[in-house]
N, C-alpha and C positions, 0 to 999 in steps of 0.2 A: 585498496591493496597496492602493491608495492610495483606491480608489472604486471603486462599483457599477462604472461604467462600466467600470473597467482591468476586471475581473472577465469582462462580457459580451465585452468586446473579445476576450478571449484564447481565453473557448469556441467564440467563433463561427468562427475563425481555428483552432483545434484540431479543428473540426467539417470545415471546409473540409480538413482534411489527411489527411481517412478514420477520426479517430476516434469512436466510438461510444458510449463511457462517460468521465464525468470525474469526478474524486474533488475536492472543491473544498476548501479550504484557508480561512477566512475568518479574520473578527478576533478571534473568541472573546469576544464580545457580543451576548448569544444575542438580545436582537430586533434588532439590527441585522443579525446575521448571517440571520436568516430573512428580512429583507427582502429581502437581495441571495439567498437560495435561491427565494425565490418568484419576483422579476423573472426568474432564469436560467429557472425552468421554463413561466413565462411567454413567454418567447422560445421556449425549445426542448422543448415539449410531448413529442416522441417519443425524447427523447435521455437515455442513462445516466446518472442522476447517484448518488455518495455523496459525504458529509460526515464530514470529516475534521478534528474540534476538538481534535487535541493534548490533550487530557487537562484542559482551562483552564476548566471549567464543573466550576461545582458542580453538587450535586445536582436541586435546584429547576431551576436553570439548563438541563440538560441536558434533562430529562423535559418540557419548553415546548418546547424542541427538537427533541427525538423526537417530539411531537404533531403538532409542523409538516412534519416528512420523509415522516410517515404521510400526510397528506394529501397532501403533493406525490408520492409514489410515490419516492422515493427506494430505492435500492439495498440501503444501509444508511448505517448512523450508526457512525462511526469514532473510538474516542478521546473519547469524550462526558468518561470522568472517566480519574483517573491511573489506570493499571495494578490499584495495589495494592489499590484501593478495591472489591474482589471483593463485599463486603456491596450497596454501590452498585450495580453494575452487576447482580447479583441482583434487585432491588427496582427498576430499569431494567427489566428484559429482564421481570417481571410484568405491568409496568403499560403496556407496547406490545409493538404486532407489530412495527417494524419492528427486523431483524436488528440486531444488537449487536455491534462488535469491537472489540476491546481495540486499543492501538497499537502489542503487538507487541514493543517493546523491554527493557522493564523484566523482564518475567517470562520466561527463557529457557531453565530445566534442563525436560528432561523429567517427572522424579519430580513435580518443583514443578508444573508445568503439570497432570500427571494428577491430583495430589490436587485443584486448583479442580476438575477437572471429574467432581466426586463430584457439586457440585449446581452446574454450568455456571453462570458469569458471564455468557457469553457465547453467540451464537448460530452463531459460527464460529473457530476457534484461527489469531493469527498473530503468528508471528514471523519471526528474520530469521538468515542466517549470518555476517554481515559483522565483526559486531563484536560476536559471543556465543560459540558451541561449535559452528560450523561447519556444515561440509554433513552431517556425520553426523548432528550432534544435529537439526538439519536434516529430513534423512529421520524420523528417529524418533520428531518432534512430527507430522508430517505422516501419519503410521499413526499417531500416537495419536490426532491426529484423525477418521481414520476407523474405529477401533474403537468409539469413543464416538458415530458416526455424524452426525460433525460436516464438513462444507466448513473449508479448511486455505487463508487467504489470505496469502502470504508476503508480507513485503516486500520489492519487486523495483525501489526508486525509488533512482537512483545512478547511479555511474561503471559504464560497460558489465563490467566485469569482474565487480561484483558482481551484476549484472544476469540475466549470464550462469550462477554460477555457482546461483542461484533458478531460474532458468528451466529448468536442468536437472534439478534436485530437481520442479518442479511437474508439468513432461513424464512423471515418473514416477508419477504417481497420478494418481486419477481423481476425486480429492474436492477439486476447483483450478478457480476459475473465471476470475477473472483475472490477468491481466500485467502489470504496473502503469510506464509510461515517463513520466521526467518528459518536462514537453513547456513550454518547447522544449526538443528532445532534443542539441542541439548543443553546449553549455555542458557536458556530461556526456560528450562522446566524445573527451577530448584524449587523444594517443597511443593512437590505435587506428586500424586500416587499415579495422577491419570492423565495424563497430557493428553494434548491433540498433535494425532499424528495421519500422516499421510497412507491411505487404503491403497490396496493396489491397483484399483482402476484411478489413481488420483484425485480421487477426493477423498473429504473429511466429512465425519457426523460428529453433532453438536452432542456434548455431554447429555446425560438424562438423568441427573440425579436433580435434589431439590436445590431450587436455589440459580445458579450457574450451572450445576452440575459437575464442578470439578470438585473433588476429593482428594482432601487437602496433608499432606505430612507435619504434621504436631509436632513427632517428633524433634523431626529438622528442624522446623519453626523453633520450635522451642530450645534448642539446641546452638540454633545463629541467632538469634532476637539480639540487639543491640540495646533497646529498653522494651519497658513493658509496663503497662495502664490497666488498673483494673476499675470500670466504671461503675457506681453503685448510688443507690439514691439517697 
């Protein structure tokens, strides 16, 4: 966003909708960005927050940052460096307490994931199905997180289908804390009849139709399709 301001505008209006944790997104200039983390937690003293740097901080950069999340009680710190920078995020995850997670995308075979966590980058494993090895590989990072005794936070931010298809996988263990909806959630629900939306105690339930469980608008589909394949034997 464009300023502090668009920033506080959208948690306090995200706050008013029943949500209870926000993962904030900034410019990836780490004292600027700590200024707009401390104004929000200056505002919202009792309210969830993590920080989510896209991988866009050096080293030096990132560790000024995590200094600052510890003091503000942040959640965790998300994405501080790229992925692959496992030495980093080592030498990160020594020198603070607060939690460490990777962004989830770059690193996504299981073997590959188990070998880092011979001496853990991170303080929690995440990745995602959407555009890696699916819901199985899915499942089996997610027990390889909790064999290692590790919390397994998937990426659940998207169009509802893939939404939906994380929230199934997460529903199934018990080493999963949050749900993650981008907000606003409307922009993300085209061609669907049944989106995942936020209950008023704050959580979500997983579709329960067959399948994923979402039900889908034909319609629409049919209506914005750019092409269209009919497969036959």
């Amino acid at each position: 966003m464009d300023t502090a301001e668009d920033y506080l505008a959208v948690v306090a209006r995200a706050r008013e909708d029943g949500l209870t944790a926000v993962k904030v997104h900034a410019w990836g200039e780490p004292e600027r960005d700590i200024a707009l983390l401390e104004r929000l937690r200056a505002e919202h003293p009792d309210l969830t927050f993590m920080h989510d740097a896209e991988g866009v901080y050096d080293r030096r950069g990132a560790l000024r940052v995590a200094r600052a999340l510890e003091s503000l009680s942040f959640r965790w710190f998300e994405a501080p460096l790229p992925d692959f920078d496992l030495e980093g995020y080592r030498d990160l995850r020594r020198r603070v307490d607060i939690p460490v997670l990777p962004a989830g995308y770059a690193m996504w075979d299981p073997m590959q994931i188990a070998d880092a966590l011979r001496d853990p980058p991170w303080s929690a494993v995440r990745s995602e199905a959407s555009c890696t090895l699916g819901i199985t590989a899915l499942c089996q990072i997610a027990a390889l997180a909790r064999t290692f005794g590790m919390d397994f936070e998937p990426v659940s931010y998207g169009h509802t289908l893939c939404q939906a298809a994380h929230l199934h996988v997460m529903l199934a263990f018990d080493n999963v804390s949050y749900f993650e909806l981008p907000y606003p959630v409307e922009p993300w629900e085209y061609g669907i009849l049944d989106p995942i939306r936020l209950a008023a105690d704050g959580t979500v339930a997983a579709p329960d139709g067959p399948g994923l469980g979402v039900d889908l608008d034909w319609y629409w589909i049919d209506g914005h399709a750019f092409a269209k394949a009919s497969l036959a034997r």
